[in-house]
N, C-alpha and C positions, 0 to 999 in steps of 0.2 A: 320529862326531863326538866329538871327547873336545877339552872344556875345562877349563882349571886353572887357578885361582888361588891364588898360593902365595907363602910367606915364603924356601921353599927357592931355592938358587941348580936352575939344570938343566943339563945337556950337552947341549951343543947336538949334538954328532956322534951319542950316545947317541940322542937323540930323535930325529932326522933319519935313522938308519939306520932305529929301529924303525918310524919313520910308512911309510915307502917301501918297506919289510918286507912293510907289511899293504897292499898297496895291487895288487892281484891284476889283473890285464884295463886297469891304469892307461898312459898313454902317458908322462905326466909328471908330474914333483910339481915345484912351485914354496916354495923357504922365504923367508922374513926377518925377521931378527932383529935387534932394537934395541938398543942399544950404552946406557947413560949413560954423555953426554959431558959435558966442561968447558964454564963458561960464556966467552962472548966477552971480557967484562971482570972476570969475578972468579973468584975458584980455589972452584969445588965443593966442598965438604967431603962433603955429604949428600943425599940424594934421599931424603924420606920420600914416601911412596906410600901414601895411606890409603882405605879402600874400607866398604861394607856388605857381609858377607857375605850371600849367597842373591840380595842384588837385582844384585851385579853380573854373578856366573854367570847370571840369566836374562836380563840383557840382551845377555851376550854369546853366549849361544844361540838366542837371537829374530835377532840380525844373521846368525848362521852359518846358521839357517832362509834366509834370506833369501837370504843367498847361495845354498843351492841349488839356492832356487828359479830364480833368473836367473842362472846357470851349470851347467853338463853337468857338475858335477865330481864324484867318489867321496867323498872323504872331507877332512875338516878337524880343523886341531890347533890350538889356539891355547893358549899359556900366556902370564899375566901375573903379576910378580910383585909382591907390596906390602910392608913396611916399611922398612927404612933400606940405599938402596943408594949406592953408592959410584962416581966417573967409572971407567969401563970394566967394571962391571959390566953381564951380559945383563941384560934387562928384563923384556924381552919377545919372543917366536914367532911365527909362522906358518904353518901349513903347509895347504896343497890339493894337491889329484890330479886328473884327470881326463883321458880319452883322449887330447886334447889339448890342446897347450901352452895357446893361447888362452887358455881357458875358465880355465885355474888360474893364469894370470897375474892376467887381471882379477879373479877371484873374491882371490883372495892381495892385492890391492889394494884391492877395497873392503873387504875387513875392515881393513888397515890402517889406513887412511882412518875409519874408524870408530871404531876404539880407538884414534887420534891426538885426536879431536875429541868423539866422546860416549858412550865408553863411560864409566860411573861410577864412573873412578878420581881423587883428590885427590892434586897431589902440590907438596910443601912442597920449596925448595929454601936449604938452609942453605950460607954461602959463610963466606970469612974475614971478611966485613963486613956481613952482614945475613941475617936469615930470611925469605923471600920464599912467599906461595903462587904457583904457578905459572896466569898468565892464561891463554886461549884464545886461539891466533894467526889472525889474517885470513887467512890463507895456507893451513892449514889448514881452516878452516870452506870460503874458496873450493874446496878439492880435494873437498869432499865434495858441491860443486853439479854435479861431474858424472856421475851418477850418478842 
């Protein structure tokens, strides 16, 4: 399991060869990675992303726990990243393994699912017209009922 949280930008191809590298007796690895995008009615300037160190690593190791436990899978990669990102900027990763596809699908989605809606990240969004914190959407909380 190797988690990150980090100021750094990352490669995605870079990390995605090395995860599938190590992943020995594996049938599949499932990635996804999150894009910052433009908002629907105003131009993005800024994505600030602010976090506690230590308590957001051990929550997002208590989920990846979690994930193991309720899926067959090998191994997990997650990075997020926090201060001042920009539209099209990566965010954030994913990555699971496991003999089969199944299992590293689902498991690759409840994590997402979880660092969409409560992992302890804050994230401020600055536009050409206002500085906004960003709410918790219904759409999200409901993705994580099932489960």
């Amino acid at each position: 399991m190797d988690i990150r949280v980090q100021a750094e930008p990352f490669d995605l191809g870079a990390e995605t060869n090395a995860f599938a590298a190590r992943q020995s007796g594996m049938g599949a690895v499932v990635t996804f990675t999150g894009i910052v995008r433009d908002l629907d009615n105003d131009v993005l300037d800024v994505m600030e992303i602010e976090h506690y160190p230590g308590m957001t690593e051990k929550a997002l190791e208590k989920i990846a726990s979690q994930a193991h436990e309720r899926w067959d899978i090998g191994d997990i990669l997650i990075i997020h990243r926090h201060g001042s990102l920009r539209p099209d900027d990566l965010i954030m990763m994913v990555a699971t393994s496991s003999r089969h596809r199944a299992d590293a699908f689902q498991a690759a989605e409840f994590l997402m699912d979880f660092l969409k809606s409560r992992a302890p990240f804050w994230k401020k969004e600055k536009t050409n017209v206002s500085t906004d914190w960003v709410a918790a959407k219904s759409k999200d909380e409901d993705a994580l009922k099932r489960w």
